[in-house]
ZADO-1210 file (C-alpha; in nm, 4 decimals, padded with zeros to 6 digits):
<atoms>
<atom x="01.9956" y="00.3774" z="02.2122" code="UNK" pos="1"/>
<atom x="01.7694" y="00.1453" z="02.3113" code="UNK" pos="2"/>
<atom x="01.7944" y="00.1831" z="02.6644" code="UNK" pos="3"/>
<atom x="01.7885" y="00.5238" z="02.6343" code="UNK" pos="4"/>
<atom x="01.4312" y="00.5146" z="02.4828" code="UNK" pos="5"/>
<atom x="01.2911" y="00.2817" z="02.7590" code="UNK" pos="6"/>
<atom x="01.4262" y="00.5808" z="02.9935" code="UNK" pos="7"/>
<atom x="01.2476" y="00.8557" z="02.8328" code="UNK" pos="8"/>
<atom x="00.8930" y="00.5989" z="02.8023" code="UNK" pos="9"/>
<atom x="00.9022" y="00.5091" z="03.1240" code="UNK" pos="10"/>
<atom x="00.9765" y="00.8895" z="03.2285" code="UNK" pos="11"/>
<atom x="00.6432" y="00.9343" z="03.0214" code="UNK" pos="12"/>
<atom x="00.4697" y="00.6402" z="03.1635" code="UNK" pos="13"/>
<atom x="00.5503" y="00.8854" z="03.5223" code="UNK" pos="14"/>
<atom x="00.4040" y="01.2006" z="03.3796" code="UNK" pos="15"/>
<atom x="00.0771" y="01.0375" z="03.2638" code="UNK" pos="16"/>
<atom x="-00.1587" y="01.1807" z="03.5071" code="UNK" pos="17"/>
<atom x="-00.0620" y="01.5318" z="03.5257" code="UNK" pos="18"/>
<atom x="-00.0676" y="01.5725" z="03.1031" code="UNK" pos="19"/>
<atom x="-00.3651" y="01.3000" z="03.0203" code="UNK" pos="20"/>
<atom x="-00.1907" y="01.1618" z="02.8090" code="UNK" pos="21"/>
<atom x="-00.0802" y="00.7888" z="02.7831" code="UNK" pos="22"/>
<atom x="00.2109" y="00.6253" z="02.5979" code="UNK" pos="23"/>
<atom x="00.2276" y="00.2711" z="02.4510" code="UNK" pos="24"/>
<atom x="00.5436" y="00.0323" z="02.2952" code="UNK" pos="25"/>
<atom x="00.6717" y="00.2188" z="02.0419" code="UNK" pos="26"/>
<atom x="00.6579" y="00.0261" z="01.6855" code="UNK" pos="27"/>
<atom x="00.6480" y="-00.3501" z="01.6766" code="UNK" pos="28"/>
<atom x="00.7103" y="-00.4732" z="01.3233" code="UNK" pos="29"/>
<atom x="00.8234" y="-00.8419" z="01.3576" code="UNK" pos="30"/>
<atom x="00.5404" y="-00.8758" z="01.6861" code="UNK" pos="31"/>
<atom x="00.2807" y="-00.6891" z="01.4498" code="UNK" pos="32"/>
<atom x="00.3156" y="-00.9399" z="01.1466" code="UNK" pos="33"/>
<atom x="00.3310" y="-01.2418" z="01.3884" code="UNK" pos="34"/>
<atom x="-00.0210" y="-01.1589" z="01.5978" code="UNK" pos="35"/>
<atom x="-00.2224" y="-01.0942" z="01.2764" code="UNK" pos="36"/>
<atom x="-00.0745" y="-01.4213" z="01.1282" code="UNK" pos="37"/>
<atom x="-00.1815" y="-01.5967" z="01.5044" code="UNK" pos="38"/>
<atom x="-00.5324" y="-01.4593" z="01.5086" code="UNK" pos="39"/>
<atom x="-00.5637" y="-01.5261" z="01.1166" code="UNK" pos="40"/>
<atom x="-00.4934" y="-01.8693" z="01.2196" code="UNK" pos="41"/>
<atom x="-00.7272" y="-01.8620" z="01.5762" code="UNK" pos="42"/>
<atom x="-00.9936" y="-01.7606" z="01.3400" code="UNK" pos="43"/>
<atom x="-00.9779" y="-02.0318" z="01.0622" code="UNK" pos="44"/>
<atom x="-00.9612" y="-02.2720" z="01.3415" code="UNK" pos="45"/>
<atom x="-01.2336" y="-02.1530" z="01.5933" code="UNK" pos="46"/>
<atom x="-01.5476" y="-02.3504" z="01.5865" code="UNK" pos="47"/>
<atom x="-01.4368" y="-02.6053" z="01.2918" code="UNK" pos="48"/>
<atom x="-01.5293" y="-02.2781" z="01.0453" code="UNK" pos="49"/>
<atom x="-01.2891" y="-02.1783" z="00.7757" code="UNK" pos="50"/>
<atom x="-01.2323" y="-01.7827" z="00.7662" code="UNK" pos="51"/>
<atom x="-01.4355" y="-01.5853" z="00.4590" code="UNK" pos="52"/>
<atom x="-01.2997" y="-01.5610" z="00.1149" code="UNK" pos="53"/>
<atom x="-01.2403" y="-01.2129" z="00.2300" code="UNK" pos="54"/>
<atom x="-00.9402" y="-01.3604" z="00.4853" code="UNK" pos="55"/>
<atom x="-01.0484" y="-01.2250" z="00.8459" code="UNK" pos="56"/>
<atom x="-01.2458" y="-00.9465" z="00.9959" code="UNK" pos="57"/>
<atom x="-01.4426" y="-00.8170" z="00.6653" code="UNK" pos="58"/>
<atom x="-01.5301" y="-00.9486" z="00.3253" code="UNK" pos="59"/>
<atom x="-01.3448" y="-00.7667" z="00.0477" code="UNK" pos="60"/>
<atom x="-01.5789" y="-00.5525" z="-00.1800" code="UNK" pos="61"/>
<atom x="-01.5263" y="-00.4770" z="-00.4918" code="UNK" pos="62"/>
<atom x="-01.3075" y="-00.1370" z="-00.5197" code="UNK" pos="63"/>
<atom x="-01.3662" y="00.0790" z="-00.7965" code="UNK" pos="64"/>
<atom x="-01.0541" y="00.0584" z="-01.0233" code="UNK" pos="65"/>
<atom x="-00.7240" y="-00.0006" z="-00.7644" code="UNK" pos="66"/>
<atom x="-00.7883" y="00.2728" z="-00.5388" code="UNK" pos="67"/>
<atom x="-00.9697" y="00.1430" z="-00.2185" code="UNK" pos="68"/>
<atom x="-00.8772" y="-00.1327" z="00.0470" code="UNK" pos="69"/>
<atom x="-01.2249" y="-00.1974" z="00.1144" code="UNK" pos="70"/>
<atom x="-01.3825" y="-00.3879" z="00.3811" code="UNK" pos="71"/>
<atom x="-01.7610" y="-00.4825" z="00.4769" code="UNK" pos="72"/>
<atom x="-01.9073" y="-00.6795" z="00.7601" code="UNK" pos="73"/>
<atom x="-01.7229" y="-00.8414" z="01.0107" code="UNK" pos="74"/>
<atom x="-01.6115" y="-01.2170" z="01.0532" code="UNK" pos="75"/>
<atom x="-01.3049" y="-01.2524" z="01.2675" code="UNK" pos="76"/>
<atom x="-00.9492" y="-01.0354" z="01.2873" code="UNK" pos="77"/>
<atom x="-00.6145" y="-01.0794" z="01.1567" code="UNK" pos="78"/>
<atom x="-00.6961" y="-01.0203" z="00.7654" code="UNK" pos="79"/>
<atom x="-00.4670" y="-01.1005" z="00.4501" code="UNK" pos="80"/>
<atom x="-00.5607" y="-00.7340" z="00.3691" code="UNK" pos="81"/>
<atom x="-00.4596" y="-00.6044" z="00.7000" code="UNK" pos="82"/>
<atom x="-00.1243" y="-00.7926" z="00.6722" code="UNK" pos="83"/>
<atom x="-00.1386" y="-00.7093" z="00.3005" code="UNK" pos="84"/>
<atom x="-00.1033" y="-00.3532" z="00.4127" code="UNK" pos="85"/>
<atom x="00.1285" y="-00.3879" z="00.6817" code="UNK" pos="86"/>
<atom x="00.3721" y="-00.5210" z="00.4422" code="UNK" pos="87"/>
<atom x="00.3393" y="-00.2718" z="00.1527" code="UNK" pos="88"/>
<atom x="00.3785" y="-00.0220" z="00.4501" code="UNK" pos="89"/>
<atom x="00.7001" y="-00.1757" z="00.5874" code="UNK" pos="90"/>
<atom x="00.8553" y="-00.1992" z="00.2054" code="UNK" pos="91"/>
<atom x="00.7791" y="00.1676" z="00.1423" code="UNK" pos="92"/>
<atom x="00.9348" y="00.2554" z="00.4534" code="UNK" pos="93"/>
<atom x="01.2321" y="00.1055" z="00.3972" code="UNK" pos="94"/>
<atom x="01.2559" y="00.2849" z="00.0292" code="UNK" pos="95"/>
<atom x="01.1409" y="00.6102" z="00.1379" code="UNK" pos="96"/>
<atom x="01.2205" y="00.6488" z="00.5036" code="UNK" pos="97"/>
<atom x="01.0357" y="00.8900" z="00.7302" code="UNK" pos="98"/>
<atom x="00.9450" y="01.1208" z="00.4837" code="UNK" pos="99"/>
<atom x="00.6654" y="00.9172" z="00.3693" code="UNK" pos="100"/>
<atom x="00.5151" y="00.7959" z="00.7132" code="UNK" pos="101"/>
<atom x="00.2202" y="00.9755" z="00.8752" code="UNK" pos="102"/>
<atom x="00.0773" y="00.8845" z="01.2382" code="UNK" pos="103"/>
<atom x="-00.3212" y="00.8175" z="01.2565" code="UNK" pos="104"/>
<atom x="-00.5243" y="00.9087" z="01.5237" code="UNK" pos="105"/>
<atom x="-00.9202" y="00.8179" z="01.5696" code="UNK" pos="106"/>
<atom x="-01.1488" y="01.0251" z="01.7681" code="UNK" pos="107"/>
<atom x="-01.5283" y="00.9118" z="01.9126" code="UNK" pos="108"/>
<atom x="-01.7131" y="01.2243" z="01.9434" code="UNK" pos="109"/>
<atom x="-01.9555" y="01.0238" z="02.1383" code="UNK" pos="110"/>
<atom x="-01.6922" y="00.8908" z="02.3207" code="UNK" pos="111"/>
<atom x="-01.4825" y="01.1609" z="02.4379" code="UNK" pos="112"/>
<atom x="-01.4994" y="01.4756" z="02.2222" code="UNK" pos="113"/>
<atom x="-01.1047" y="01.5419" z="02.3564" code="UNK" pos="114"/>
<atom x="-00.9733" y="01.1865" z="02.2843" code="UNK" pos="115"/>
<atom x="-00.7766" y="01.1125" z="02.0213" code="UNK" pos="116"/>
<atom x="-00.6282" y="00.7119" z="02.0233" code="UNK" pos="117"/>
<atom x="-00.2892" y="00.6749" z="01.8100" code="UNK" pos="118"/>
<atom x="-00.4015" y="00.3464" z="01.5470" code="UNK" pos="119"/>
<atom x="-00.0649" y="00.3007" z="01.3500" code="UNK" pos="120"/>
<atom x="00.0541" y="00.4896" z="01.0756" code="UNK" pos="121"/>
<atom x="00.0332" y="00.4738" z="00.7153" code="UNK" pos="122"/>
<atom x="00.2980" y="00.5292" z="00.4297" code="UNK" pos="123"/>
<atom x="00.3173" y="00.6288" z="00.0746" code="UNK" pos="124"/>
<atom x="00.5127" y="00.6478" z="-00.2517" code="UNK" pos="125"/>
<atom x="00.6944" y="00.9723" z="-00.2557" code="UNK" pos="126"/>
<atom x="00.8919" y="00.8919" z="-00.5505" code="UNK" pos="127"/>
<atom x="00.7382" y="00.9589" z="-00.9002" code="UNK" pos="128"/>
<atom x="00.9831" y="00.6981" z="-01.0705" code="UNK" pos="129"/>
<atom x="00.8496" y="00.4152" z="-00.8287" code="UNK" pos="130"/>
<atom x="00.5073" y="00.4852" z="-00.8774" code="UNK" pos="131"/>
<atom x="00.2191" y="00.1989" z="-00.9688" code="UNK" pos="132"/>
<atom x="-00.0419" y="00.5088" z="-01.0192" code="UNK" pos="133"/>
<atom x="00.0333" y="00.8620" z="-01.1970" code="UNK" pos="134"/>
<atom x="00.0429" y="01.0353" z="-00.9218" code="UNK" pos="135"/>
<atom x="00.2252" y="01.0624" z="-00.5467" code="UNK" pos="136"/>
<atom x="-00.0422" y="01.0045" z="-00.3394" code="UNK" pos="137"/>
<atom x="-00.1264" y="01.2687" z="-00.0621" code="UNK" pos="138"/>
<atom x="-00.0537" y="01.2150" z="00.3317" code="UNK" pos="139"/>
<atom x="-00.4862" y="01.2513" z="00.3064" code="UNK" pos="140"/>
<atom x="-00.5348" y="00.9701" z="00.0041" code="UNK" pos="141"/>
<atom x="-00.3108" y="00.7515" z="00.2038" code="UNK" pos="142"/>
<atom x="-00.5687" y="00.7431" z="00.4959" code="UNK" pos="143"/>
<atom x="-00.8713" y="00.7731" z="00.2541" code="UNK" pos="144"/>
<atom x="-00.8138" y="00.4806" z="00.0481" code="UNK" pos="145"/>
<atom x="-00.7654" y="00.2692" z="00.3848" code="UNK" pos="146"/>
<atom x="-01.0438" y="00.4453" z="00.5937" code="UNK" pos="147"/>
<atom x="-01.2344" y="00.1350" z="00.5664" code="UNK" pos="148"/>
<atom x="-00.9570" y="-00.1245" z="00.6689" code="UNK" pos="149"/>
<atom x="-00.8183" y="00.1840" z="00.9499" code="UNK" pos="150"/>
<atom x="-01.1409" y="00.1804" z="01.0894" code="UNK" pos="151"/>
<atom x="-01.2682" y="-00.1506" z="01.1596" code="UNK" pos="152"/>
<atom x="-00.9506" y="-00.2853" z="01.2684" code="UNK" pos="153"/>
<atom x="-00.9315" y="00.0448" z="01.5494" code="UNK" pos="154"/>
<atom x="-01.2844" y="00.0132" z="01.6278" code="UNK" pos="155"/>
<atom x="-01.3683" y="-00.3920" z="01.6300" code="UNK" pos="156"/>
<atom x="-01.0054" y="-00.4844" z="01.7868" code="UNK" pos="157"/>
<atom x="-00.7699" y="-00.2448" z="01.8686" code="UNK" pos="158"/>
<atom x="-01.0404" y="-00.0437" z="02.1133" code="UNK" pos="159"/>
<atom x="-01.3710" y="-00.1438" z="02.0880" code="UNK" pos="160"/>
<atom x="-01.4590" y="-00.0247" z="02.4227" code="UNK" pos="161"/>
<atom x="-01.3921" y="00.3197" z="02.2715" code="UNK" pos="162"/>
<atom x="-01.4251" y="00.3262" z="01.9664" code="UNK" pos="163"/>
<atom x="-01.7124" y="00.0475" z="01.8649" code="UNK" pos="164"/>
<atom x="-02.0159" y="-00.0314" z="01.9576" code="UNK" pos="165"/>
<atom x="-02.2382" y="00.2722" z="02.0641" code="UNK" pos="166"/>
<atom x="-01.9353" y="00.4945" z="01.9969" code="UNK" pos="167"/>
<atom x="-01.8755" y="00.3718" z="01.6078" code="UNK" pos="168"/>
<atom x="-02.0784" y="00.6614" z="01.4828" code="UNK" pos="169"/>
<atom x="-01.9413" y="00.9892" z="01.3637" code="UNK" pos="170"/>
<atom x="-01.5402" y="00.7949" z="01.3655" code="UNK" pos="171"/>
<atom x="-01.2794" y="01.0832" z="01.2661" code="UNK" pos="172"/>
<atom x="-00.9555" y="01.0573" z="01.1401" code="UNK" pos="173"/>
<atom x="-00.6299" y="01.2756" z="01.2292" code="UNK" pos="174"/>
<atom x="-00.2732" y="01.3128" z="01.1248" code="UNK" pos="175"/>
<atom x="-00.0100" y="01.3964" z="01.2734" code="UNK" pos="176"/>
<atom x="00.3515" y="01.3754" z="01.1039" code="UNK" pos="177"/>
<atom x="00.5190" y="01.0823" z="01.1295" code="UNK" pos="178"/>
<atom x="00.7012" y="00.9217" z="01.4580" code="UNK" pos="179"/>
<atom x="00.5859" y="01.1875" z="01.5884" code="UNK" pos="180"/>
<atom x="00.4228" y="00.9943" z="01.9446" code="UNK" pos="181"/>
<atom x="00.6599" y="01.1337" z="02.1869" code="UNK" pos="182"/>
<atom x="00.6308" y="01.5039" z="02.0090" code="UNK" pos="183"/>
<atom x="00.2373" y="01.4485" z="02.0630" code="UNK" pos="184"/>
<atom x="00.2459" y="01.3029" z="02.4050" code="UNK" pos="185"/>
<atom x="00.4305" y="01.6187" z="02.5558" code="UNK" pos="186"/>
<atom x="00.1973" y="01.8390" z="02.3209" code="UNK" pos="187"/>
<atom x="00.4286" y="01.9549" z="02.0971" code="UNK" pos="188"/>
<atom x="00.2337" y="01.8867" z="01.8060" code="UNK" pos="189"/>
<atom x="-00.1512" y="01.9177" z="01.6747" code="UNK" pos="190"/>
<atom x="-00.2972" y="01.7194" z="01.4476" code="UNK" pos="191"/>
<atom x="-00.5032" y="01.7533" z="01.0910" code="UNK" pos="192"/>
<atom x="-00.8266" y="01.6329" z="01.0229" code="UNK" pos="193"/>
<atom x="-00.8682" y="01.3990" z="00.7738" code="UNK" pos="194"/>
<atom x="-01.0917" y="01.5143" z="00.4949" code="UNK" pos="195"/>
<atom x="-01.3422" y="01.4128" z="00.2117" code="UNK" pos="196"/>
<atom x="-01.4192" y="01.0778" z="00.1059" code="UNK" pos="197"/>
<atom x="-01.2655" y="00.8125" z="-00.1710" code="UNK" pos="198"/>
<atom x="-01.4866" y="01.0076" z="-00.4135" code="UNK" pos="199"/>
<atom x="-01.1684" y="01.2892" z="-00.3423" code="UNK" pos="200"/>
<atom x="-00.9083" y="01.0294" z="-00.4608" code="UNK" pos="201"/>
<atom x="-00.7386" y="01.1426" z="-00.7811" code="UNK" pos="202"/>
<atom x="-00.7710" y="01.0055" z="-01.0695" code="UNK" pos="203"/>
<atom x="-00.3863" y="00.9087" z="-01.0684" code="UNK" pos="204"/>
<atom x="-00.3852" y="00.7135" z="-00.7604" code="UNK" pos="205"/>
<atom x="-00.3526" y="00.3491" z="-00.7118" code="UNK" pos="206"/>
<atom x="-00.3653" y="00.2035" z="-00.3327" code="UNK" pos="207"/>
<atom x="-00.0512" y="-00.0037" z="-00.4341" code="UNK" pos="208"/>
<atom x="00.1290" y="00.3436" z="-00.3799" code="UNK" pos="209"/>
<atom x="-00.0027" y="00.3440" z="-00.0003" code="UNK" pos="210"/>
<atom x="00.0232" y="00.0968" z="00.3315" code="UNK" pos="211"/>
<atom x="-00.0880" y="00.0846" z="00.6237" code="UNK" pos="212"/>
<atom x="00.0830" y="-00.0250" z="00.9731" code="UNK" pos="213"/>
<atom x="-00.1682" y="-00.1167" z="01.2140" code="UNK" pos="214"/>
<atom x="-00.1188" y="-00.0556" z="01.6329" code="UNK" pos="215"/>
<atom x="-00.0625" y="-00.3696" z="01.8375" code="UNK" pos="216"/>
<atom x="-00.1430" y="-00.3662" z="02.2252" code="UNK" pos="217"/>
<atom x="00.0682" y="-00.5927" z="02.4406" code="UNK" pos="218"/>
<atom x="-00.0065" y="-00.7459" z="02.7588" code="UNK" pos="219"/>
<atom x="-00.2322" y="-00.5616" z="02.9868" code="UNK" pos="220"/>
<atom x="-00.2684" y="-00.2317" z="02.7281" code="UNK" pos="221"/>
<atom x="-00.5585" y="-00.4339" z="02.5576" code="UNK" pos="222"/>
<atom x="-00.7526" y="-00.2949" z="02.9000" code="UNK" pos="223"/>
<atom x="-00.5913" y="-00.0408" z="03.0606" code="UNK" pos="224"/>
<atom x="-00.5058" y="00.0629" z="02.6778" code="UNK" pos="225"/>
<atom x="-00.1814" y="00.2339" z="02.4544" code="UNK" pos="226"/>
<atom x="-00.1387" y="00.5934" z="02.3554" code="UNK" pos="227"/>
<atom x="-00.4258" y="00.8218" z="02.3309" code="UNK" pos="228"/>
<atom x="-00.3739" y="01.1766" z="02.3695" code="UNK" pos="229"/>
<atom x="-00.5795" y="01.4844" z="02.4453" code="UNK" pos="230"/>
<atom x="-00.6773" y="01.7679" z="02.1982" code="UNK" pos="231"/>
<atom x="-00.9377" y="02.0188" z="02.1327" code="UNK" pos="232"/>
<atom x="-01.1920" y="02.0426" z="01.8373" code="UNK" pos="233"/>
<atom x="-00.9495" y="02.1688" z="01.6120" code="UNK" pos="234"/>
<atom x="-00.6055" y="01.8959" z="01.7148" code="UNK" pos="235"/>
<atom x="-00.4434" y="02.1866" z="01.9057" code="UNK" pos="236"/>
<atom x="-00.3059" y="02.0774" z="02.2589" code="UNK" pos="237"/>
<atom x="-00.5201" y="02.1865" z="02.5053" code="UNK" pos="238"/>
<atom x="-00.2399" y="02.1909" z="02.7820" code="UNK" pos="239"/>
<atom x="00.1041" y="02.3771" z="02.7870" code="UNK" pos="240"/>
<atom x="00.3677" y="02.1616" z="02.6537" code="UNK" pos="241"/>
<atom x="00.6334" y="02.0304" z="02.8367" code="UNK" pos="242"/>
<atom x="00.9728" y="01.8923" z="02.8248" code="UNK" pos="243"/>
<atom x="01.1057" y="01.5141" z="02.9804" code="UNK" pos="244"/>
<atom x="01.3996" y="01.4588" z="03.1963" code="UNK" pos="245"/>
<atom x="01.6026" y="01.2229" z="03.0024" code="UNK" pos="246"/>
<atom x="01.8633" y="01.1799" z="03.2622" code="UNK" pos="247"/>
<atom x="01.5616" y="01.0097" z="03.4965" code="UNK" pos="248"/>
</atoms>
């Protein structure tokens, strides 16, 4: 199975030019956990300073009730709230399978109105008996209640040359269902937008119920960057779709 897969990426990897759109590793749970430990640690350690009471790239704010993972300012990477969330997601997974995954995308406007770079994928509680809140949580509160924690991690280390800086302004968050990266890549599938705010939350939900499962780039796709794929204004592929040659 496994080889088969690195067949059919590195088929993709061929077609990249032609279809503008570019793949990256496929999910990397054990590597994932084990670079936000290493730059938790690189952070603590850099310059004889100890990392924030809010453990890595933002201090924790004060969420109202249990419904945010909320982040402010900026003060290294590798969080105990990013791996906080990366762990709730991989539990949930494994209780609830694919069902309850969803695949994030973040667009610059400023950027690249047609850009649309894959940042992980987040998870929730579909089952009402496992629930910590009173209600299942919506693909939308899953991303809402994490916009925070999605965004600086996509825009201050996962892409910054895209995403941060002058292009920070105006971020917006897409869906598309989840493992769904090969499906996008040979435009098969548009995505949602992401709407309202964590004022839209119900009054049920608890962030407990939710996780998220950050990107990691490896090797040289911190430059030359991971999978981003091309859309127009409303998600829908803007070229024909088209099928891979497995037997490549």
């Amino acid at each position: 199975m496994m080889v088969k897969i690195s067949v059919v990426v590195l088929v993709l990897c061929s077609l990249l030019s032609r279809n503008d759109a570019f793949v990256s590793s496929f999910p990397k749970k054990s590597f994932r956990l084990s670079v936000l430990a290493a730059k938790a640690n690189k952070n603590r350690n850099k310059g004889g300073q100890k990392a924030s009471s809010g453990g890595g790239f933002g201090t924790v704010t004060q969420a109202p009730s249990d419904k945010v993972r909320s982040f402010s300012g900026f003060s290294g990477s590798g969080t105990k709230q990013l791996r906080k969330a990366a762990n709730t997601f991989d539990s949930l997974v494994k209780k609830h399978g694919k069902e309850s995954v969803s695949d994030v995308y973040v667009k610059s406007p400023l950027n690249d109105p047609d850009l649309f770079w894959f940042v992980g994928k987040v998870a929730r509680c579909i089952d009402e008996n496992e629930l910590h809140g009173d209600s299942i949580p919506t693909e939308d509160e899953a991303v809402l209640s994490q916009k925070r924690l999605i965004l600086e991690y996509a825009k201050r280390e996962l892409r910054p040359q895209n995403l941060g800086g002058p292009f920070s302004e105006g971020l917006e968050l897409w869906l598309a269902p989840g493992d769904s990266e090969m499906d996008c890549v040979q435009n098969k599938v548009s995505l949602t937008k992401v709407e309202g705010s964590t004022a839209s939350l119900s009054d049920g939900f608890n962030v407990v119920d939710v996780g998220y499962n950050p990107e990691i780039y490896v090797g040289d796709e911190a430059t030359k960057g991971g999978l981003r794929i091309v859309r127009d204004s409303e998600g829908h592929p803007i070229k024909e779709a088209f099928e891979v040659n497995h037997s490549a």
